[in-house]
C-alpha positions in Angstrom: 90.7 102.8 100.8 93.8 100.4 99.6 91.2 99.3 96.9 90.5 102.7 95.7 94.3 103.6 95.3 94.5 100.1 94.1 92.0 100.6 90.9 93.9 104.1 90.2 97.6 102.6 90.5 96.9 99.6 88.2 96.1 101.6 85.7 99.5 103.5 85.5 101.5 100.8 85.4 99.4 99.0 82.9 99.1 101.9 80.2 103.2 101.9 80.3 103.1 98.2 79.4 100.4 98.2 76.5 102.2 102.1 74.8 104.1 100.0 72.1 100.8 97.6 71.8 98.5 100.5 71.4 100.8 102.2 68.9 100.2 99.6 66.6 96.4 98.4 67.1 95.4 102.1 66.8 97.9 103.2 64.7 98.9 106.0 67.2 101.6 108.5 66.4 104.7 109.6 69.0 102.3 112.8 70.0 99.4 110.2 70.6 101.3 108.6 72.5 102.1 111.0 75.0 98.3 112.6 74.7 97.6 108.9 76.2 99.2 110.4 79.0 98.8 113.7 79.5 95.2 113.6 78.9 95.0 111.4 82.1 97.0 113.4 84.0 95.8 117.0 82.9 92.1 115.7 84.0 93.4 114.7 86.6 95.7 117.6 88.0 93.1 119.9 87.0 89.8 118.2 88.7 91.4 117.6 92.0 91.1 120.9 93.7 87.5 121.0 92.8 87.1 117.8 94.0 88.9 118.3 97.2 86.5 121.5 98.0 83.5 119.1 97.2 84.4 116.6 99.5 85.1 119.0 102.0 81.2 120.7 101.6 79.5 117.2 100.8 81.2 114.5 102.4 84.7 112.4 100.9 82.9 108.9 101.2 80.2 110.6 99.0 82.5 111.7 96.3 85.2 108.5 96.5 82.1 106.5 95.5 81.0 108.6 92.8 84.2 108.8 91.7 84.6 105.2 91.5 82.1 104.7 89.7 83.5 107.3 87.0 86.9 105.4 86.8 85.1 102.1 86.1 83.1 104.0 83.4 86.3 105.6 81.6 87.6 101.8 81.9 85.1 100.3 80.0 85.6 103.2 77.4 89.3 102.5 77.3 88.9 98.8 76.2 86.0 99.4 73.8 87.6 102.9 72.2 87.9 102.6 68.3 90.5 105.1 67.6 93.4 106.7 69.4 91.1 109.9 69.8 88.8 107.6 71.4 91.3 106.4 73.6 92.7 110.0 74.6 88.8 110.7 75.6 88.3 107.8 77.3 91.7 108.4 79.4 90.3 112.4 80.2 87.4 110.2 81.7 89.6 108.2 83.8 91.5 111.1 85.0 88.3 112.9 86.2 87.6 109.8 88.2 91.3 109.4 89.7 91.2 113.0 90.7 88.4 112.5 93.2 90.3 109.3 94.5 93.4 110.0 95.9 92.6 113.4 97.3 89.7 111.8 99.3 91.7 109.0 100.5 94.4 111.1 101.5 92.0 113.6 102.7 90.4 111.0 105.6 93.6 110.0 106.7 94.5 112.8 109.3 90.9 112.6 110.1 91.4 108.8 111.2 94.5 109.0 112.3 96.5 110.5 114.9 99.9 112.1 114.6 101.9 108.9 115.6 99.9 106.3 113.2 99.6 108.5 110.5 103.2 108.1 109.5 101.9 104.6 109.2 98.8 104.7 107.7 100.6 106.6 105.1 103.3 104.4 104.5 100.2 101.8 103.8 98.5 103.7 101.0 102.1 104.3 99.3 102.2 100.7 99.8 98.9 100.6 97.5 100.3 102.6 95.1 103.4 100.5 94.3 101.1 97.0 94.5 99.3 98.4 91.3 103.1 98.5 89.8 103.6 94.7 89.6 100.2 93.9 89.3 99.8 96.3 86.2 102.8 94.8 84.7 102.4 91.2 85.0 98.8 90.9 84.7 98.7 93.5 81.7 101.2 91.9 80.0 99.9 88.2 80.3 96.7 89.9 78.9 98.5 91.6 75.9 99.9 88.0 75.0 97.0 86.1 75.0 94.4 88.3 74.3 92.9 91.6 72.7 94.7 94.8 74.0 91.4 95.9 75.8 91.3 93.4 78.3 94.2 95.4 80.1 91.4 98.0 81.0 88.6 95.8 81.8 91.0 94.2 84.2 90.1 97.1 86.3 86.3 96.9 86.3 86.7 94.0 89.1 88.9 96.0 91.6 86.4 99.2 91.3 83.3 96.6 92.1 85.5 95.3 95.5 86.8 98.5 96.2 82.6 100.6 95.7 81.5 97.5 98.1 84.4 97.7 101.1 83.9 102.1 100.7 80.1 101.8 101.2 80.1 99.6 104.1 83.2 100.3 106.1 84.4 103.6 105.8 82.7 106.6 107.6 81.9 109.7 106.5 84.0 112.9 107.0 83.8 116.4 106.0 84.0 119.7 106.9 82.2 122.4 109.2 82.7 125.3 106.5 80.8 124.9 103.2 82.9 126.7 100.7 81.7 127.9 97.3 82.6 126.4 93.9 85.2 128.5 92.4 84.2 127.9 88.9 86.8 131.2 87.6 89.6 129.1 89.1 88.7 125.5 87.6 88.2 126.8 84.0 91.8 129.1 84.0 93.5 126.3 85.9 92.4 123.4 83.7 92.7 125.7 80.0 96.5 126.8 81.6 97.6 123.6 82.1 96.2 122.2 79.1 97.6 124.8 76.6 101.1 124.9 78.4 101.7 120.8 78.2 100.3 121.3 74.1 102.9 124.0 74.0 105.7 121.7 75.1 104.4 118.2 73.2 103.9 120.4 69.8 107.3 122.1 70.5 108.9 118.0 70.9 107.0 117.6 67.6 107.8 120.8 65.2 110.7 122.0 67.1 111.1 124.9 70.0 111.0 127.6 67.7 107.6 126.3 66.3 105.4 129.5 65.8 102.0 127.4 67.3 104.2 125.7 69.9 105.6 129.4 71.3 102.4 130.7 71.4 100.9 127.8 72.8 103.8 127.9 75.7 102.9 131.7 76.4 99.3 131.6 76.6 99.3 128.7 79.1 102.0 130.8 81.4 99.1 133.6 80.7 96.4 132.3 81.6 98.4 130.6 85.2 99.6 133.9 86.1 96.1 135.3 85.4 94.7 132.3 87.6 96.9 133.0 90.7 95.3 136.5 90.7 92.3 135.4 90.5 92.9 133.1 93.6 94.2 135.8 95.5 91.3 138.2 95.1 88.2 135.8 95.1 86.3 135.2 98.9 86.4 131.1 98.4 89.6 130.3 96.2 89.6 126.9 94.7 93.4 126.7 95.7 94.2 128.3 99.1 97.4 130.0 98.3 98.4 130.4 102.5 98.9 127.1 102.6 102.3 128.0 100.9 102.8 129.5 103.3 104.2 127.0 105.6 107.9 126.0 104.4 107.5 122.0 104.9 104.2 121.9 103.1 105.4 123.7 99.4 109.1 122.2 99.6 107.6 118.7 100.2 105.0 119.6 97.7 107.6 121.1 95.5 109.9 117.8 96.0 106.9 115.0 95.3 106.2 117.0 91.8 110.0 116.6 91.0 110.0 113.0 92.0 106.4 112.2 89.7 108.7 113.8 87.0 111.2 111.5 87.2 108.9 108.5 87.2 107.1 109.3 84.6 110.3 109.4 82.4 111.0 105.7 83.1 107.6 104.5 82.6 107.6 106.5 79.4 110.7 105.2 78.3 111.7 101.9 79.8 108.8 99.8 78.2 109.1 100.8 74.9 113.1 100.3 74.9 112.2 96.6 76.3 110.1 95.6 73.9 112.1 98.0 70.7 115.6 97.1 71.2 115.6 93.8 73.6 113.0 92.3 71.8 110.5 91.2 74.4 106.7 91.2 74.0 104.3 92.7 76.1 104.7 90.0 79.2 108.3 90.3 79.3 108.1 93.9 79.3 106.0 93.6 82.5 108.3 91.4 83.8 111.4 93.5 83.2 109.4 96.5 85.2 109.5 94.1 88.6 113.0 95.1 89.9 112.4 98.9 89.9 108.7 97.6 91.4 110.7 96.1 94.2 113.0 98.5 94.8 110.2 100.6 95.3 108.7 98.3 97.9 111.9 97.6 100.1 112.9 101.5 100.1 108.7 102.4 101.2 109.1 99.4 103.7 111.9 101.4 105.7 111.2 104.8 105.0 108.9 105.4 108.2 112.1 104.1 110.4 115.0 105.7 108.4 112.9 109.0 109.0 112.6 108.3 112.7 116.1 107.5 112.6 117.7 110.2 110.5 115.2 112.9 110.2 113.3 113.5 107.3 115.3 115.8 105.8 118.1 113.3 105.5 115.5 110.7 104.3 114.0 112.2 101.5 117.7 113.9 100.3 118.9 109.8 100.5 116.0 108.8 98.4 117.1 111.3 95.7 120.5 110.6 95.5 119.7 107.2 95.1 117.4 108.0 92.2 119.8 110.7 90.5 122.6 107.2 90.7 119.9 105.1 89.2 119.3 107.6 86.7 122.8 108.5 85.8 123.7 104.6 85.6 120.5 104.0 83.0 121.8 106.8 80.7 124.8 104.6 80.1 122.9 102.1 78.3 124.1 101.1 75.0 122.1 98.8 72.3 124.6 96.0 73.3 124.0 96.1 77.1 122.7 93.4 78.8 119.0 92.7 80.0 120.4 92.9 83.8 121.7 95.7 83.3 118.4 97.6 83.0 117.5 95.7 86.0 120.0 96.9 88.0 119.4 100.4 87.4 115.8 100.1 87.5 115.6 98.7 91.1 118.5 101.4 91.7 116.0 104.0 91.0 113.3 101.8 92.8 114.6 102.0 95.8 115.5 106.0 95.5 111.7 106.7 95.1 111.0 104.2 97.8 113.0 106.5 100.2 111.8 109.5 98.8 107.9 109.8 97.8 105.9 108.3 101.1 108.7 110.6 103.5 107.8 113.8 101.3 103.9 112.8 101.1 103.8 112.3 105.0 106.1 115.7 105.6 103.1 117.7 103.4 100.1 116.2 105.1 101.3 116.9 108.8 101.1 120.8 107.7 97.9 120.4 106.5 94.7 121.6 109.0 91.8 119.3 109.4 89.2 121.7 108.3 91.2 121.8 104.8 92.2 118.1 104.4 90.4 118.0 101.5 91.5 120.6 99.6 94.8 120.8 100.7 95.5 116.9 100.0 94.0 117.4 96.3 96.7 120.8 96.1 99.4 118.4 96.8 98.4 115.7 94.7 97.6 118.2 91.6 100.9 119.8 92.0 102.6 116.4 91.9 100.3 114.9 89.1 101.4 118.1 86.8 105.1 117.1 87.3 104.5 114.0 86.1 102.1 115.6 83.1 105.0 117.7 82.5 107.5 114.8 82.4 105.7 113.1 80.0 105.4 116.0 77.7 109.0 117.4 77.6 110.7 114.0 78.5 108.7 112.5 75.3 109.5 115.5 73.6 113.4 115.2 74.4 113.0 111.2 73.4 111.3 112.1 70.3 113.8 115.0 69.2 117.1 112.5 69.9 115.7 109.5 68.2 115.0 111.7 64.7 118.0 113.3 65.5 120.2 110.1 65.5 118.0 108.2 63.0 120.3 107.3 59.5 118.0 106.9 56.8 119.8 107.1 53.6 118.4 105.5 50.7 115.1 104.5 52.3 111.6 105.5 50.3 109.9 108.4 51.7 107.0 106.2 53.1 109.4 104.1 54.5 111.0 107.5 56.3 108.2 108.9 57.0 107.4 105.7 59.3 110.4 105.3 60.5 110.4 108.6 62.2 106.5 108.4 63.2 107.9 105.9 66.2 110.7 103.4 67.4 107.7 101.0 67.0 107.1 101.6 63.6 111.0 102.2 62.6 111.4 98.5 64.0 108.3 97.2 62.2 109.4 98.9 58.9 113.0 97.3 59.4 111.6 93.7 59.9 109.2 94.4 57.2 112.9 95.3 54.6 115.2 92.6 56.4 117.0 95.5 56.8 119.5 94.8 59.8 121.3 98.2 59.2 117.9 100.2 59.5 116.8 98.2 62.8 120.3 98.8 64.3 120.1 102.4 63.6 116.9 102.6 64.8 117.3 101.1 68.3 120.9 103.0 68.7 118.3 106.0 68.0 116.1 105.6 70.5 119.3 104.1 73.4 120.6 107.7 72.2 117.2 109.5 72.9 116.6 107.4 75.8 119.8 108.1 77.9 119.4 112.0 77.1 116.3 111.7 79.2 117.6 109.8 81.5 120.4 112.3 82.3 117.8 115.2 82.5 115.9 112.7 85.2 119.2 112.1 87.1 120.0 116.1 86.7 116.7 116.8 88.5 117.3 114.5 91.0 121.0 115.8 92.0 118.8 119.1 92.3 116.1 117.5 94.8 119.0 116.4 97.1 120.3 120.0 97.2 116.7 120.9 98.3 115.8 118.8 100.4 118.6 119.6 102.4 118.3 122.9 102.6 114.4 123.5 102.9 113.1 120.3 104.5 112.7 120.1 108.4 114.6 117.6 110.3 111.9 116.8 112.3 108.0 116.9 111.1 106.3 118.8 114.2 103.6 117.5 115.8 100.0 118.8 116.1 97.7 118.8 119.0 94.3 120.2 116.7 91.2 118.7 118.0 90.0 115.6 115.6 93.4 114.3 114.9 92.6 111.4 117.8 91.1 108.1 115.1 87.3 108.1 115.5 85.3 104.4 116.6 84.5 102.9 113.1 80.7 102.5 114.3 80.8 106.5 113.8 78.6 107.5 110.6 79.8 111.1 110.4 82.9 112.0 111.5 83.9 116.1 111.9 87.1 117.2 109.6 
């Protein structure tokens, strides 16, 4: 299972490091940019509850092979795709395989676990997770160096190969008693809500909030969600099963791991692209740079089982985000003179916060969920999360992309020239190299520090807001459950009950 979640989380981390590469070699515009994104994680978000009813009816080992097998697929496509529309497919392909993943590792894990390891066996898969964050980094960026930006991809083909092999022969099989129904009504609205809601908000970064296509785009997807909850409430097998809101722990932790994916996704977004813009770096050093908020990530996951045994885990997850909202907050005071270390210092700052925060909440969610649902009710909590960070992407890059043309001076320059310049901070630095223009590549990088702290402030805004919530929502203790199953299984059984 750590290989599975280890082919996913590579991925993440190396997309962040090849954006200003990619931008380039397939000429890809701010929007493109953050389709490379969101097409991943709209897939993604919307394919999981699907997938976490179909494991549940025909068996989670079943559809985590299958699903690797999809993610090495989209891999290949990535490396070998011709055009940023290519690219943006091949990424939707990716995300359908990574939204049969996690949900169906997550899924097995209350199966195999009982109530005192799974803490543990949690804090292992987190663990995963962040070892695809310095992996990604490093490994990407050495490839971007020395060789042709697909390799970054193909890099994953190996890790899907170990991780089909380990699935097949040591993990057993688990699923459900019930055999729900598709709910094909709830896929299509949830998937074409989601969908049209992020365009909304990336065309409204693009044309501006008042953009007639980019209003419309915003109220249709808030249509066609509301029209979907109905739906879910009404139909005998829902795709999502709304009572599991019901229980407080499960939709504040829920709530609070969307809000931290949010966050993250603004500092991937951002932080590669202002190392490689403004400081100058290639794509190696960029990867490098990314290792202290990787490591703060680590040390705060290491002791976040303990500090929630020790303080509860409503004090443990409200830590985590006052930690990040400090991280945050210290980032947006980054100027285009500061200091390399500086960014390292708030980086693992924020590390560390997320460290605390994301495997506490995760574990807090899973001990509400019941066996018989594992599967659908781990791929609700990893939907809702994956559409915060879909969401930060979109309106983070839109806030990015709105200050840096905001800030941008470009008096005198030929309208090609403009028009570049305000396609990208990538392009506005080529196009100042390409002048010897020091004045246009100092107004560019003070553009995007400008854009790049607004978002950073929104992040550390959020964050302030998580502490508030955890606090008041969050249990101090995570009950326990005595349900029949929750005792781990011998590994010499080939079918194990949900």
């Amino acid at each position: 299972m750590v290989f599975a979640v280890l082919a996913v989380g590579i991925d993440v981390t190396i997309l962040s490091v090849a954006l200003p590469t990619l931008a380039v070699r397939l000429d890809a515009s701010t929007s493109q940019l953050q389709w490379f994104l969101s097409a991943y994680t709209l897939v993604f978000a919307g394919a999981m509850m699907p997938a976490g009813m179909l494991g549940d009816r025909f068996g989670r080992k079943r559809l985590l092979l299958i699903a690797l097998v999809v993610f090495g697929g989209g891999s290949l496509a990535c490396a070998y795709a011709p055009s940023a529309d290519a690219f943006i497919a091949a990424r939707a392909v990716l995300g359908l395989g990574g939204a049969v993943v996690l949900p169906m590792v997550l899924a097995v894990l209350p199966a195999l676990f009982c109530e005192r390891e799974r803490p543990r066996a949690v804090g292992v898969m987190m663990a995963a997770t962040m070892l695809g964050f310095p992996i990604g980094p490093i490994l990407g960026g050495w490839l971007l160096t020395h060789y042709s930006w697909g390799t970054v991809f193909l890099i994953n083909v190996p890790v899907v190969v170990v991780a089909l092999i380990a699935v097949a022969a040591l993990l057993p099989e688990s699923r459900s008693s019930a055999r729900p129904s598709l709910d094909l009504v709830g896929v299509v609205a949830s998937m074409t809500g989601l969908t049209v809601l992020v365009y909304g908000v990336i065309e409204a970064g693009q044309n501006g909030w008042g953009d007639t296509g980019a209003v419309v785009a915003l109220i249709a997807g808030v249509v066609v969600l509301a029209a979907f909850v109905a739906w879910e409430r009404r139909v005998r097998d829902p795709l999502v099963d709304l009572s599991l809101f019901g229980s407080r722990t499960f939709t504040w932790a829920t709530i609070l791991m969307s809000v931290v994916s949010f966050a993250m996704f603004g500092v991937l977004f951002a932080a590669p692209q202002y190392f490689q813009a403004v400081l100058g770096t290639d794509a190696l050093g960029s990867g490098m740079r990314l290792l202290p908020l990787v490591g703060g990530m680590i040390a705060g996951a290491v002791v976040a089982d303990r500090l929630a045994r020790w303080a509860g885990v409503k004090a443990a997850v409200a830590l985590g985000f006052a930690v990040l909202a400090a991280g945050m907050f210290a980032g947006a005071s980054t100027s285009v003179t500061s200091a390399s270390g500086w960014a390292a210092v708030w980086t693992a700052i924020c590390g560390l916060g997320l460290g605390f925060a994301m495997p506490t909440a995760l574990d807090a969610a899973l001990g509400e969920l019941p066996l018989q649902r594992s599967g659908v009710g781990s791929a609700l909590l990893q939907a809702v999360r994956m559409i915060g960070g879909s969401l930060g992407s979109a309106i983070l890059g839109s806030l990015i992309n709105a200050g840096y043309r905001g800030r941008l001076d470009l008096a005198g320059l030929p309208p090609t020239a403009a028009s570049a310049v305000r396609k990208s901070v990538t392009d506005g630095v080529a196009v100042a190299h390409k002048l010897d223009s020091v004045a246009l590549l100092y107004s560019v990088r003070a553009a995007f520090v400008h854009a790049m702290d607004l978002a950073l402030v929104a992040c550390g805004g959020l964050a302030a807001v998580g502490v508030a919530l955890a606090l008041a929502f969050l249990p101090q203790r995570i009950r326990a459950k005595t349900a029949a199953g929750a005792q781990p299984p011998r590994a010499k059984d080939s079918r194990i009950a949900a």
